[in-house]
C-alpha positions, 0 to 999 in steps of 0.5 A: 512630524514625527508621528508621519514617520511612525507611519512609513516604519509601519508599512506593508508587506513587499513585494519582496517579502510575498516572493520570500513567503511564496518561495519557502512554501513551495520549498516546503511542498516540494520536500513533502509531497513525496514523503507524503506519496511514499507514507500512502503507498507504505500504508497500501502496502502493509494492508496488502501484507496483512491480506497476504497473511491471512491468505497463507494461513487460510491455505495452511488451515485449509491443508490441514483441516480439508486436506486439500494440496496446494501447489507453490504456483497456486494463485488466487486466479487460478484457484478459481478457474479450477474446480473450486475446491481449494478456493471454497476451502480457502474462503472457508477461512478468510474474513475479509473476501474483497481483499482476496481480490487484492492478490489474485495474481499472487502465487503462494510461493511468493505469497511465503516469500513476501511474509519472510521477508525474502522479495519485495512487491509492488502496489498500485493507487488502488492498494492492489497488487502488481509484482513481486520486486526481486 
């Protein structure tokens, strides 16, 4: 007999005790799914501030070394519907060219403003630039 009470103390999950588990796992997911969603576009974004700095430097470099003259409104687009010469020249000091199609809208105005910290820009899934955030 008193091993056939054993055996009701040893009984199985309720189905109160799955509801309980399935309610602190859906807690859970709802707590770190966005955290999750911010740190990827965190890291998109300091991907596209790492471009953004190698293309000032390039436009810096390119200044300097080609004497060419940029303006504040130079971007990426429309250096490259111009006549070609500042963005070869550009090119001439970027590594990694695919990520210049990351900031083509960019102007190096706000390309400065970005690297100092002064506006805030957004990302999309793609880790391209969208806008600045003022």
């Amino acid at each position: 007999m008193s091993s056939n009470i054993n055996r009701r103390k040893k009984s199985k999950f309720t189905i109160f005790d799955l509801i309980a588990v399935a309610a602190i796992i859906g807690v859970l997911v709802v707590i770190l799914v966005p955290s999750f969603k911010k740190y990827s576009i965190d890291s998109k974004k300091v991907e596209v501030k790492s471009i953004i700095r190698e293309f000032i430097l390039a436009v810096e470099t390119a200044e300097i070394s080609d004497k060419i003259e940029f303006a504040n409104t130079d971007s990426i687009k429309s250096m490259e519907a111009g006549s070609g010469e500042k963005i070869s020249s550009i090119n001439k000091y970027i590594k990694d060219l695919e990520g210049l199609n990351k900031i083509k809208e960019l102007t190096i105005e706000e390309a400065n403003q970005i690297i100092s910290n002064e506006l805030d820009f957004e990302v999309n899934k793609e880790g391209e630039f969208l806008r600045v955030v003022k």
